[in-house]
DSSP file (Angstrom, degrees, kcal/mol; ACC not computed):
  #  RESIDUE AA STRUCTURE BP1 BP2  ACC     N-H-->O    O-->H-N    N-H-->O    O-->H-N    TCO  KAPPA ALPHA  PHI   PSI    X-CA   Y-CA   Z-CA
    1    1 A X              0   0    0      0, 0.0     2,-0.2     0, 0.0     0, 0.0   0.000 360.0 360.0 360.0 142.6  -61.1  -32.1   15.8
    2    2 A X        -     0   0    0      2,-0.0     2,-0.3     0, 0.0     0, 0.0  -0.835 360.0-131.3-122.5 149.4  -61.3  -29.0   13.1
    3    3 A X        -     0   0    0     -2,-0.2     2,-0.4     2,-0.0     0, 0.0  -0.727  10.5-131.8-106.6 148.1  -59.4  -26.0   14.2
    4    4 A X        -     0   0    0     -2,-0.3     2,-0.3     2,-0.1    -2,-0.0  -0.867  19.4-178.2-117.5 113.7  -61.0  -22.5   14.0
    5    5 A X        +     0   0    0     -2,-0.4     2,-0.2     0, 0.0    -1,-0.1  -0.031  44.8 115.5 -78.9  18.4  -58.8  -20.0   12.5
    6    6 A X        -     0   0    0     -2,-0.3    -2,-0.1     1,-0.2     3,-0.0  -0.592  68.8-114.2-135.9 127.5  -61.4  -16.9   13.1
    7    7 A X        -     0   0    0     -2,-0.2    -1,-0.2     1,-0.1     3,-0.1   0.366  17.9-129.6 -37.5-169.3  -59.9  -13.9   15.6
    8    8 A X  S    S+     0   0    0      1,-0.0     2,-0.6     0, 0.0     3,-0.1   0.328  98.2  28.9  -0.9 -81.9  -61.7  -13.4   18.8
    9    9 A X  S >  S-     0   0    0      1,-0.2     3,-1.2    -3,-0.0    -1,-0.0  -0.929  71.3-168.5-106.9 100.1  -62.1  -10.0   18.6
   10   10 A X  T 3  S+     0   0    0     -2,-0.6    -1,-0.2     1,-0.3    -3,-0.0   0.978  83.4  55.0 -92.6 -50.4  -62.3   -9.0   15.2
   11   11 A X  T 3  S+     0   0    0     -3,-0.1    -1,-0.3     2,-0.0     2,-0.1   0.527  81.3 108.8 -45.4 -17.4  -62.0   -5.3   15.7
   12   12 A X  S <  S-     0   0    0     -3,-1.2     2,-0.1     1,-0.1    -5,-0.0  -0.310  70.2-119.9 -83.3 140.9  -58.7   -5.5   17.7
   13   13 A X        -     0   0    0     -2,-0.1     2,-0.4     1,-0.1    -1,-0.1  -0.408  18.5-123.6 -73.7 161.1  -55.6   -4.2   15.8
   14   14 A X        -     0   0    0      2,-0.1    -1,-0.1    -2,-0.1     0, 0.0  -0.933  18.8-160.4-101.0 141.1  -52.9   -6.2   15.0
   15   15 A X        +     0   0    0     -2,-0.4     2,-0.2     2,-0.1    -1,-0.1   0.176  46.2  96.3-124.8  39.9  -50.0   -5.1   16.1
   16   16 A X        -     0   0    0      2,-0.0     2,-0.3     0, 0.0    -2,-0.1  -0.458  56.8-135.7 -93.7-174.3  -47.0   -6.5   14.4
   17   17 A X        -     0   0    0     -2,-0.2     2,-1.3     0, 0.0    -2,-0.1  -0.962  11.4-137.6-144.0 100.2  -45.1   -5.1   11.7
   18   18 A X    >   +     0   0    0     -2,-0.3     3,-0.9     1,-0.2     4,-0.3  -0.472  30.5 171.6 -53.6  70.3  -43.8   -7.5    8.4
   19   19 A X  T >>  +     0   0    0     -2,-1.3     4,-0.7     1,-0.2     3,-0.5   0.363  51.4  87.7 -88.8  27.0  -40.4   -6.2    8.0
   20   20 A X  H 3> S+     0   0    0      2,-0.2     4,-1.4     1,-0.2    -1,-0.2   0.677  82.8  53.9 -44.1 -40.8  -39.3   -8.6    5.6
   21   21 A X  H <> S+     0   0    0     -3,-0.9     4,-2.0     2,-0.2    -1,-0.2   0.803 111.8  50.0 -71.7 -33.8  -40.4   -6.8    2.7
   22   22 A X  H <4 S+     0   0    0     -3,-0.5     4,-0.4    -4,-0.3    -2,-0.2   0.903 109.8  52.3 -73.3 -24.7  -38.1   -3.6    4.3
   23   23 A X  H >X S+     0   0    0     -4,-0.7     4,-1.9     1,-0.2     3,-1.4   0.900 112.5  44.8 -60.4 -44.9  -34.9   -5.9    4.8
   24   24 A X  H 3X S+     0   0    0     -4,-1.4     4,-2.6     1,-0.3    -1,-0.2   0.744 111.8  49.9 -89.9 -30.4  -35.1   -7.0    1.3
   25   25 A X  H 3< S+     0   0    0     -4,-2.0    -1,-0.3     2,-0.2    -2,-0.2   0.653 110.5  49.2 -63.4 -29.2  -35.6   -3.7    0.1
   26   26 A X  H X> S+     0   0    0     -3,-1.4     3,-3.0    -4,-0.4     4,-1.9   0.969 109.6  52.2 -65.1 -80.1  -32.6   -2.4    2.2
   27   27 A X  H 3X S+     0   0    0     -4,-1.9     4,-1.3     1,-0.3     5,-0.3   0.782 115.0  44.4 -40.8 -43.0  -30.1   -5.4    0.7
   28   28 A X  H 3< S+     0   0    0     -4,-2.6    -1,-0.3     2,-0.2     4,-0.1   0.360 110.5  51.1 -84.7  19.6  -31.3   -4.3   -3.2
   29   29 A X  H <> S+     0   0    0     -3,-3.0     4,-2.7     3,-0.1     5,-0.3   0.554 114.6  44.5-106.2 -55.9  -30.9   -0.8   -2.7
   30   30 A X  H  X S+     0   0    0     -4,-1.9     4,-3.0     2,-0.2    -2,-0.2   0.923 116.8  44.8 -62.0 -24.5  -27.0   -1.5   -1.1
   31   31 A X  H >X S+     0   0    0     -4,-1.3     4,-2.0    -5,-0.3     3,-1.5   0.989 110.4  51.7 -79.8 -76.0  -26.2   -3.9   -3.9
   32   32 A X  H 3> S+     0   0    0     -5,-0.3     4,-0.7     1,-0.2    -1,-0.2   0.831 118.3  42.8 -30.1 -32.3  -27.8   -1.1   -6.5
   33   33 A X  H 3X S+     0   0    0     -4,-2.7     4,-1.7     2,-0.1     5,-0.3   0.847 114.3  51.5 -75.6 -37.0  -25.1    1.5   -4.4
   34   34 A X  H << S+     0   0    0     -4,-3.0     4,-0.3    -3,-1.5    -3,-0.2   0.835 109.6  45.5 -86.8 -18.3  -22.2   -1.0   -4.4
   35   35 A X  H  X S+     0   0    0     -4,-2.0     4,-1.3     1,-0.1    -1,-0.2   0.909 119.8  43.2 -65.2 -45.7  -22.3   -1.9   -8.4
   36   36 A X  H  X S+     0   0    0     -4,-0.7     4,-0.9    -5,-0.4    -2,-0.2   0.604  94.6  68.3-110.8  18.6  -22.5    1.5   -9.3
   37   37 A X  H >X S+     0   0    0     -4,-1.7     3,-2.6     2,-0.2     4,-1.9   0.935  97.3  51.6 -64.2 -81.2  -20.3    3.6   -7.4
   38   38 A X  H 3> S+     0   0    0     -4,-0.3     4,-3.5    -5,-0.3    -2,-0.1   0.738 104.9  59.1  23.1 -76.1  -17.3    2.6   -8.5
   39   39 A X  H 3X S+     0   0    0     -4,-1.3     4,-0.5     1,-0.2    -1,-0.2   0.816 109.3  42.4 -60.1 -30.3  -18.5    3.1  -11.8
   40   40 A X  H X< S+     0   0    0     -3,-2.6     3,-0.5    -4,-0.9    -1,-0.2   0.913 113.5  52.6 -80.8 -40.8  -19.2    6.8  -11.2
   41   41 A X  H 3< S+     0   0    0     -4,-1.9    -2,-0.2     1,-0.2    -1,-0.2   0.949 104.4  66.4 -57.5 -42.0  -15.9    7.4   -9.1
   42   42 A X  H 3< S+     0   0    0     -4,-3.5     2,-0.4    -5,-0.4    -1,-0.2   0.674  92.0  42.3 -52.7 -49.4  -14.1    6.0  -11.9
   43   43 A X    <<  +     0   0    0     -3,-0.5     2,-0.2    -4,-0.5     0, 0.0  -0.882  54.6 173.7-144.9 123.6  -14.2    8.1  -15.2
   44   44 A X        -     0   0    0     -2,-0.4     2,-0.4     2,-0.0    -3,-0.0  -0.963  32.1-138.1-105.9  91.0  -13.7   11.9  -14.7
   45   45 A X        +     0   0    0     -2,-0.2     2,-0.3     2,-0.0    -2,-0.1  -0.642  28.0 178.7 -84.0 126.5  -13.5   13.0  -17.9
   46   46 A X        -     0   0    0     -2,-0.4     2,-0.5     0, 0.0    -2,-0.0  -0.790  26.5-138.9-139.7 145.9  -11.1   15.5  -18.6
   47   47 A X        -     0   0    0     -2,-0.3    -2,-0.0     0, 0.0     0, 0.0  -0.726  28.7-158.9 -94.1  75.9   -9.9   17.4  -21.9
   48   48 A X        -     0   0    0     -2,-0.5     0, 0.0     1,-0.1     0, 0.0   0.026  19.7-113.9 -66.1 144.4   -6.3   17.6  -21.7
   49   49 A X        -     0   0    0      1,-0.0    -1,-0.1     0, 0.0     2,-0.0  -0.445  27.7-121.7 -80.2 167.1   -4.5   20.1  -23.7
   50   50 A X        -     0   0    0      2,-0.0     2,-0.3     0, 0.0    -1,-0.0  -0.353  28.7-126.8 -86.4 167.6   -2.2   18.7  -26.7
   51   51 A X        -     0   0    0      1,-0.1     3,-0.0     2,-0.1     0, 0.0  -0.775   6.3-149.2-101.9 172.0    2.0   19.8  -26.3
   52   52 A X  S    S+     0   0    0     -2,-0.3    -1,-0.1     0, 0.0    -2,-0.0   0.608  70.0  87.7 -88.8 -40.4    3.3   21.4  -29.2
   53   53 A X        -     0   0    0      1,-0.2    -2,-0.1     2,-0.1     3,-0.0  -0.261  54.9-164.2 -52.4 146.7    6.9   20.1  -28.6
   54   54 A X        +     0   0    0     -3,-0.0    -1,-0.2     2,-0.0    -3,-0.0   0.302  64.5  83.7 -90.1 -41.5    7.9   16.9  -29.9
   55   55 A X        -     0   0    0      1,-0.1     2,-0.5     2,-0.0    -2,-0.1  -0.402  62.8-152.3 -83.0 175.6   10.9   16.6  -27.9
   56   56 A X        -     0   0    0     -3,-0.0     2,-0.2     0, 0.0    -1,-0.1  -0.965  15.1-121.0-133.4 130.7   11.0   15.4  -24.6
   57   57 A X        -     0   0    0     -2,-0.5    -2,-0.0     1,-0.1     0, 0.0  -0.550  28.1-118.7 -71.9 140.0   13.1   15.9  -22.0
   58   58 A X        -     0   0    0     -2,-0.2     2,-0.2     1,-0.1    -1,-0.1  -0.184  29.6-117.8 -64.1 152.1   15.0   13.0  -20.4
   59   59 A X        -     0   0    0      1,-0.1    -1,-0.1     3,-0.0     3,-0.0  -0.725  45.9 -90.7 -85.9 159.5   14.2   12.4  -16.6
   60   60 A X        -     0   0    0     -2,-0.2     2,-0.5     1,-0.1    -1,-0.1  -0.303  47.3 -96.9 -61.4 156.7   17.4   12.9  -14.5
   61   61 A X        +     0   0    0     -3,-0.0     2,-0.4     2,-0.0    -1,-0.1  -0.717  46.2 174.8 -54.4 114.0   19.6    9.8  -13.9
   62   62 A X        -     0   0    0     -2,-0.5     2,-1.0    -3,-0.0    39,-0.1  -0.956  12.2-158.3 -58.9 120.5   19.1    8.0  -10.5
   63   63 A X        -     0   0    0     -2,-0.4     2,-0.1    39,-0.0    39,-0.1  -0.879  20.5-107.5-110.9 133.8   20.6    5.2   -9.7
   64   64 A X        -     0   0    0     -2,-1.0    40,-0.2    38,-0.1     2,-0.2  -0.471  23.7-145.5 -49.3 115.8   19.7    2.3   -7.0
   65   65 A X  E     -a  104   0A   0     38,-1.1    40,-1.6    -2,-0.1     2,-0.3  -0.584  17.5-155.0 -55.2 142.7   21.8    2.4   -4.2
   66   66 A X  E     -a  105   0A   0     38,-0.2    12,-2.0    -2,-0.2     2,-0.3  -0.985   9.8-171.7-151.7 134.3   22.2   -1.5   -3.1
   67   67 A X  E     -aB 106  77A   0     38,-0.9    40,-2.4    -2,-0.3     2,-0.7  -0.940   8.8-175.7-122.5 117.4   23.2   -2.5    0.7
   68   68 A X  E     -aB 107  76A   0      8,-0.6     8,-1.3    -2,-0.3     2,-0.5  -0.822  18.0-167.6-114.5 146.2   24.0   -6.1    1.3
   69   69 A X  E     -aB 108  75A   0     38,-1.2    40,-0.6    -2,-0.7     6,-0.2  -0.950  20.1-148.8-111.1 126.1   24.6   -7.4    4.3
   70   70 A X    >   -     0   0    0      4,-1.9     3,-0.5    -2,-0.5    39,-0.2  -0.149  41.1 -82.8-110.2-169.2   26.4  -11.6    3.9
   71   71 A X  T 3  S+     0   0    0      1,-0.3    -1,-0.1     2,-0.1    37,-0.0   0.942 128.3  56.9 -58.8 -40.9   26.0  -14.5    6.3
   72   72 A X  T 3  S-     0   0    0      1,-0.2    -1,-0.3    40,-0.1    -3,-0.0   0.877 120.6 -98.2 -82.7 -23.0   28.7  -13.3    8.5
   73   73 A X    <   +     0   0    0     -3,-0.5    -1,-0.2     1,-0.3    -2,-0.1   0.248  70.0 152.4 126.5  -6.5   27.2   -9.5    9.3
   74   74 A X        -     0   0    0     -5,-0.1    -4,-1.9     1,-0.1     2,-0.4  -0.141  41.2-132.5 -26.6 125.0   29.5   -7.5    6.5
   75   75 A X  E     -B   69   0A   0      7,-0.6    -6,-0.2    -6,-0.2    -1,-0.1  -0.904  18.3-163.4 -98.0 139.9   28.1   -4.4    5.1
   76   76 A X  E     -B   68   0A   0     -8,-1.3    -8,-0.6    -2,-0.4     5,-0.2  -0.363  13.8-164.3 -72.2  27.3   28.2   -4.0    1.4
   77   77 A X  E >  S-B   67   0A   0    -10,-0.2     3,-1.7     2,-0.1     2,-1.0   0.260  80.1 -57.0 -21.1  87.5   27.7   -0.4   -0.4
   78   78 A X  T 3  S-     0   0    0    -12,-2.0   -10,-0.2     1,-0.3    -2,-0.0  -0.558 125.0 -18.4  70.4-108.6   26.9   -2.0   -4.3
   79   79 A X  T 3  S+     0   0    0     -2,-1.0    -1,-0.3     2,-0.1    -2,-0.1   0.845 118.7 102.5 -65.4 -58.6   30.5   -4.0   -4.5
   80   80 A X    <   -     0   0    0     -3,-1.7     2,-0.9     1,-0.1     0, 0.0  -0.399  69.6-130.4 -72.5 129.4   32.4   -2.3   -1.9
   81   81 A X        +     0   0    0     -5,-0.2    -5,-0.3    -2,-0.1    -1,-0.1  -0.629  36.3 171.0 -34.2  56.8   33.1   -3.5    1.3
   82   82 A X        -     0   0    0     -2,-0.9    -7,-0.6     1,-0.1     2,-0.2  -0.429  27.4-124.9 -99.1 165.5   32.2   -0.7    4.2
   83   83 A X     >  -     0   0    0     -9,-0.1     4,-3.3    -7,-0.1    -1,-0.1  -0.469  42.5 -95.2 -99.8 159.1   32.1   -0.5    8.1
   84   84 A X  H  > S+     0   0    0      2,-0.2     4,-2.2    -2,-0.2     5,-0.4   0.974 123.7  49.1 -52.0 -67.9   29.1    0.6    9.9
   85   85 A X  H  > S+     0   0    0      1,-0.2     4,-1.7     2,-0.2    -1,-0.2   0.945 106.7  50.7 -53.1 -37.3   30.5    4.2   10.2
   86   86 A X  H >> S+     0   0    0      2,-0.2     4,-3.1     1,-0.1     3,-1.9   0.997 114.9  52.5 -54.3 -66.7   31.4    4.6    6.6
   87   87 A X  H 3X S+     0   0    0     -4,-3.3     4,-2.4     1,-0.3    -2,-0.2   0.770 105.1  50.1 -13.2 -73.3   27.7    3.4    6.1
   88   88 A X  H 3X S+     0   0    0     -4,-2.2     4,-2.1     2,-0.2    -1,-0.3   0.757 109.7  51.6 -39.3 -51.3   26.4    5.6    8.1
   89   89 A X  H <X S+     0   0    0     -3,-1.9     4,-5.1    -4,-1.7    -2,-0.2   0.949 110.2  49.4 -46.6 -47.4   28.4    8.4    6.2
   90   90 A X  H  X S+     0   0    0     -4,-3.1     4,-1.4     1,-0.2    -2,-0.2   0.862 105.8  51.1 -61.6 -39.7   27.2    7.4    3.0
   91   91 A X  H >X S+     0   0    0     -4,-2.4     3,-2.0     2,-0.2     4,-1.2   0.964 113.4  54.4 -57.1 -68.9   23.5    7.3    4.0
   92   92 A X  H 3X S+     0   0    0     -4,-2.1     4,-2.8     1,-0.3    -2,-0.2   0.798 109.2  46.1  20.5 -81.2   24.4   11.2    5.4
   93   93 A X  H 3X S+     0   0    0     -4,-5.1     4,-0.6     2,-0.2    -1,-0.3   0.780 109.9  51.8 -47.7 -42.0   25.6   12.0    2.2
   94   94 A X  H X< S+     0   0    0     -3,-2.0     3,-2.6    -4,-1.4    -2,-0.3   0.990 110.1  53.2 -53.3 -63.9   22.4   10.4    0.3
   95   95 A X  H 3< S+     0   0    0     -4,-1.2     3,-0.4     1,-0.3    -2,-0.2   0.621  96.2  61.9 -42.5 -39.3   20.0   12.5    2.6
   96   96 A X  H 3< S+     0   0    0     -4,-2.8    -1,-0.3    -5,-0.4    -2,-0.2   0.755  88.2  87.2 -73.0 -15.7   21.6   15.8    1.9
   97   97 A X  S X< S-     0   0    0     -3,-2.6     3,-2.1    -4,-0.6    -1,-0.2   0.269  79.8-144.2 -66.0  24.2   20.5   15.3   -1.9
   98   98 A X  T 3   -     0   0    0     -3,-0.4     3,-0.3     1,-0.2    -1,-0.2  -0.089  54.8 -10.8  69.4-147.1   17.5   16.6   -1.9
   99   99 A X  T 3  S+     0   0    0      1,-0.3    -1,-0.2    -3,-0.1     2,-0.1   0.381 118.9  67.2-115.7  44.7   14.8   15.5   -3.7
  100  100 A X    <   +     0   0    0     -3,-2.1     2,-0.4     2,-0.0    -1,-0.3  -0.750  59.7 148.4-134.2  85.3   16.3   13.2   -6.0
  101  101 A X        -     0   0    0     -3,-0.3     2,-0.2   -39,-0.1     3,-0.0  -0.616  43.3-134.7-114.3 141.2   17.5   10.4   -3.3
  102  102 A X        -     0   0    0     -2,-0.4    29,-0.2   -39,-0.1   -38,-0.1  -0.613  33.8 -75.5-103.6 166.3   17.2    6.8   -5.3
  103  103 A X        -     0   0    0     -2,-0.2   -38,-1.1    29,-0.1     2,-0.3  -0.552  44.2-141.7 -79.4 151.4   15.6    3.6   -4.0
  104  104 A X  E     -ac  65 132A   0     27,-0.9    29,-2.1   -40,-0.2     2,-0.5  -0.874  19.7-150.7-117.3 116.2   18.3    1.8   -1.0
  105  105 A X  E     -ac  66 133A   0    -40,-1.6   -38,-0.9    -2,-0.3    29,-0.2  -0.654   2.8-145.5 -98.8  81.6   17.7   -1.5   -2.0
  106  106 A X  E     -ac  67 134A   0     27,-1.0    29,-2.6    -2,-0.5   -38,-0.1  -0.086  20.0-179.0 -31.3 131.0   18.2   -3.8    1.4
  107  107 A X  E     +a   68   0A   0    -40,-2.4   -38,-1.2    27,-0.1     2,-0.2  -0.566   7.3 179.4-134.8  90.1   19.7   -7.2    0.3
  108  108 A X  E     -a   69   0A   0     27,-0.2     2,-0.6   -40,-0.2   -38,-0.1  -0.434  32.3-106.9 -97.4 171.8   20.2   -9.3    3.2
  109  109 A X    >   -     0   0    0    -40,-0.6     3,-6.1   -39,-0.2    -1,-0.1  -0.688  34.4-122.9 -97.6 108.3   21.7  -13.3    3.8
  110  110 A X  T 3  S+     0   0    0     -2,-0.6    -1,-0.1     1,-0.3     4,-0.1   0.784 113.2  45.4 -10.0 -66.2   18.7  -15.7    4.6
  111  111 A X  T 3  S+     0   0    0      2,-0.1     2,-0.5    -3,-0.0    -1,-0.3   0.243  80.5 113.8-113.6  53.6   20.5  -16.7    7.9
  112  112 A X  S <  S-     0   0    0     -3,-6.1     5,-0.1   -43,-0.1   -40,-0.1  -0.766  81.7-110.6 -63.6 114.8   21.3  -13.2    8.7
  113  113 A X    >   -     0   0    0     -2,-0.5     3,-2.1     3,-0.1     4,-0.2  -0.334  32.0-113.8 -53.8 125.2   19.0  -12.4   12.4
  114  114 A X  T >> S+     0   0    0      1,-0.2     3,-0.8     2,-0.2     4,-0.6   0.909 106.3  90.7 -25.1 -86.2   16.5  -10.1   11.2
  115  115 A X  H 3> S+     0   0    0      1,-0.2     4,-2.4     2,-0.2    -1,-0.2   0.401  79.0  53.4  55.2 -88.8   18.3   -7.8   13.6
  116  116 A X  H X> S+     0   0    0     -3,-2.1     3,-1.8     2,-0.2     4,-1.1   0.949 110.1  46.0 -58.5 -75.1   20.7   -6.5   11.0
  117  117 A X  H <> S+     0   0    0     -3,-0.8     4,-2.1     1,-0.4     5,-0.3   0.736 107.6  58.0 -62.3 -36.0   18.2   -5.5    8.7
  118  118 A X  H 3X S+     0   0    0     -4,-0.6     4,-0.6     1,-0.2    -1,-0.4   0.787 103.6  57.2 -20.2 -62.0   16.3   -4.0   11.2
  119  119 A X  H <X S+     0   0    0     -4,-2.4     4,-2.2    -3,-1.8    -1,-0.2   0.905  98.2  53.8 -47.2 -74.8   18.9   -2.2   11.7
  120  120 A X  H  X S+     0   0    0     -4,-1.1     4,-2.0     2,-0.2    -2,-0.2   0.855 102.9  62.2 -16.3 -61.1   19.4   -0.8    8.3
  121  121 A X  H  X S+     0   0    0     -4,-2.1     4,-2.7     2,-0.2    -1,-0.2   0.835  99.8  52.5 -58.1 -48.7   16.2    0.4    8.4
  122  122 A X  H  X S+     0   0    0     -4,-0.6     4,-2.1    -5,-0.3    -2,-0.2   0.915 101.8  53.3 -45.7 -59.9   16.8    2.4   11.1
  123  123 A X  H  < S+     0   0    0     -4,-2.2     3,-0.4     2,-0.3    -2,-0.2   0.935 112.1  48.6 -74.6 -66.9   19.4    4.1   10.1
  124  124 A X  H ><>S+     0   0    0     -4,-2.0     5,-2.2     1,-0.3     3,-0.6   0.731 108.5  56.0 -34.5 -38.8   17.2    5.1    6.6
  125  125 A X  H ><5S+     0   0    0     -4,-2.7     3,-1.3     1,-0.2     2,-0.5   0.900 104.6  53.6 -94.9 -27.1   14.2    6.1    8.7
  126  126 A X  T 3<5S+     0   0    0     -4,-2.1    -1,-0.2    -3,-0.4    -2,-0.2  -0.161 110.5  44.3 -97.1  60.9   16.5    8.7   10.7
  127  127 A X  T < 5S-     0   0    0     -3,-0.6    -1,-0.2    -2,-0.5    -2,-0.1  -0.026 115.9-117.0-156.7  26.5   17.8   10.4    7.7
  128  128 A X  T < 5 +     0   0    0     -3,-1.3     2,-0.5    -5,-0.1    -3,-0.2   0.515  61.9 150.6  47.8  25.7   14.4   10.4    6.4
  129  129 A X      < +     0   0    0     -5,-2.2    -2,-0.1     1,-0.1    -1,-0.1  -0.783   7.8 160.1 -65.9 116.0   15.3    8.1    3.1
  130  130 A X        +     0   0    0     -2,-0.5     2,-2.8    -3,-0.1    -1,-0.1   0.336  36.5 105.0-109.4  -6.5   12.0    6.4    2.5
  131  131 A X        +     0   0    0    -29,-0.2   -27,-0.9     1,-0.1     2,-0.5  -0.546  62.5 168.7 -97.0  72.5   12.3    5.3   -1.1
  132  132 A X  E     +c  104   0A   0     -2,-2.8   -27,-0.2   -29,-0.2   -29,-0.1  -0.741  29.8 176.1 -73.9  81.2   12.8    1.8    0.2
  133  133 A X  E     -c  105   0A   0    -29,-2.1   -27,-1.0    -2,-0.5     2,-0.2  -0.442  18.7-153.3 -83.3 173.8   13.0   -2.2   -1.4
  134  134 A X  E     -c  106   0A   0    -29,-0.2     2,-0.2   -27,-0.0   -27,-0.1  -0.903  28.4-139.9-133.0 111.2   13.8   -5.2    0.7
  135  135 A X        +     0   0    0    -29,-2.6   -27,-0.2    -2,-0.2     2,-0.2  -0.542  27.0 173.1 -86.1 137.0   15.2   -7.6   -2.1
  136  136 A X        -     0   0    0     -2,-0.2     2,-0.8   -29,-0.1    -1,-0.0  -0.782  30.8-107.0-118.6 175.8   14.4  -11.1   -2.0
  137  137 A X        -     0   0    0     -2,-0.2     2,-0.2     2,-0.0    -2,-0.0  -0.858  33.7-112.5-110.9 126.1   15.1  -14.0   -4.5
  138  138 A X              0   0    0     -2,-0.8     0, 0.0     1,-0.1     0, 0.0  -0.414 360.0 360.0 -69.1 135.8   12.5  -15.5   -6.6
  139  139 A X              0   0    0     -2,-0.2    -1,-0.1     0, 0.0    -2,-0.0  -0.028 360.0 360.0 -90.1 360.0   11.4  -18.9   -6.0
């Protein structure tokens, strides 16, 4: 039996729509947006003026502050041994320096309870010290 492929009604519109051709058109137009933005954001080109000076001034001295806390729940300031209140002072004392506070490097004991550091932390984010690490040991 031969099939006949021939309308009905040859004057009736069709009324689909191909949008294959528009998807495809969409997907290389973002791909064309996503290489080359980047590239434009990237390079501002700017003409910086030269110094005259040769010397340079040193930046001020900072130093890392180090808190460690051992297995047993002992606070550490660098070396030195301190209690919670002393701690407390010293962080006090950091906070009133302005805006040359050094990184507080947290070093806490593997089977310390999270807790303690937690804790630590606390104490840093209400005296507004943010220039934090949390030290760990490389593997």
């Amino acid at each position: 039996m031969a099939r006949n492929f021939q309308r009905k009604n040859k004057l009736a519109v069709i009324s689909d729509l191909n949008v294959t051709p528009l998807i495809d058109l969409a997907f290389s137009l973002l791909i064309i947006f996503m290489i080359t933005t980047p590239v434009i954001e990237q390079y501002n080109r700017v003409n910086l003026p030269e110094q005259s000076s040769t010397v340079r001034q040193p930046p001020p001295p900072v130093e890392d502050k180090y808190i460690t806390i051992d297995a047993r729940g002992a606070f550490f300031w660098g070396k030195e041994p301190v209690a919670l209140p002393e701690l407390k002072l010293r962080l006090d004392q950091l906070s009133n320096m302005g805006a040359s506070v050094p990184t507080i490097h947290i070093r806490g004991d593997r089977s310390l309870p999270y807790q303690k550091v937690i804790d630590v932390v606390n104490l840093l984010k209400e005296r507004n010290l943010t220039k934090l690490s949390l030290d760990t040991r490389a593997s």
